[in-house]
C-alpha positions, 0 to 999 in steps of 0.5 A, a space after each residue: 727788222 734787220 740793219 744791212 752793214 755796209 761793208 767793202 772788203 779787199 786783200 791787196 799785198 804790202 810793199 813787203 810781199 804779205 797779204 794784208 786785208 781790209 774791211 771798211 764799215 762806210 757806216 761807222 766809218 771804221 777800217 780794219 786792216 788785218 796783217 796776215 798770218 799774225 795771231 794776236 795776243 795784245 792790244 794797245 789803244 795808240 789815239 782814241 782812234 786808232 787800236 793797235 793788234 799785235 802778238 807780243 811774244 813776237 813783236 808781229 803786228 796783227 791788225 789796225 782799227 782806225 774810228 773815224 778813218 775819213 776823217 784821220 786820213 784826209 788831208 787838210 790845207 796844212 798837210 795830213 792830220 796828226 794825233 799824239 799816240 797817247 796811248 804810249 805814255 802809260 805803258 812800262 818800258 819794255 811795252 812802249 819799246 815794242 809797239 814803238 818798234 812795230 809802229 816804225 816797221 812793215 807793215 804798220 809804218 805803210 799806213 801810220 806815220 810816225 814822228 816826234 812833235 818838240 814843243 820845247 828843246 826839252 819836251 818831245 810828244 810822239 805823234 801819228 798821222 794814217 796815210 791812206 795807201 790809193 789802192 784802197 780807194 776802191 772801198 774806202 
């Protein structure tokens, strides 16, 4: 017996011009979104939900898997949820600033948000938050 996989996909154009495609697993509740044109050579586990594809020779970013999606991207009565990015505590230097600069840039910033927690004036936590852009309201 075969299992249907439940999949919607979409390709809709980031706020900088380039094609981005989405694939949702209403199963598994998983979103892919792929960056176009961007091969990817690496990847770094940001959350325990959240997988970033990038090629680092470039610093391009080449694609998001968000575990959980509807569940990190709903709201709650405080605001949207954020996640520590805990997967950037244990890379070297030079990889932290990389994935650090294309989380903050187009595409990725268009559906992770990115800040600082400061649990003490001394100590700061890097945290996200995955925003749901409305045009994929028609598949996820």
């Amino acid at each position: 017996m075969s299992e249907e996989l439940r999949l919607n996909e979409i390709d809709l154009i980031s706020d900088d011009g380039h094609t981005v495609h989405f694939a949702y697993d209403a199963e598994g509740d998983i979103l892919e979104v792929v960056f176009d044109n961007v091969e990817a050579t690496c990847a770094i586990e940001l959350t325990e939900e959240i997988l970033l594809r990038f090629n680092l020779e470039h610093g391009q970013a080449a694609g998001l898997t968000i575990l959980d999606f509807s569940m990190l991207a709903s709201p709650t009565e405080m605001g949207p949820r954020s996640f520590p990015l805990t997967g950037l505590a244990d890379l070297p230097d030079d990889l932290r600033q990389t994935v650090v600069k294309i989380i903050t840039s187009p595409p990725v910033n268009q559906f992770l948000k990115v800040s600082y927690f400061y649990p003490s004036p001394a100590e700061r936590l890097p945290i996200t938050y995955v925003e749901r852009p409305p045009s994929l309201a028609k598949i996820a």
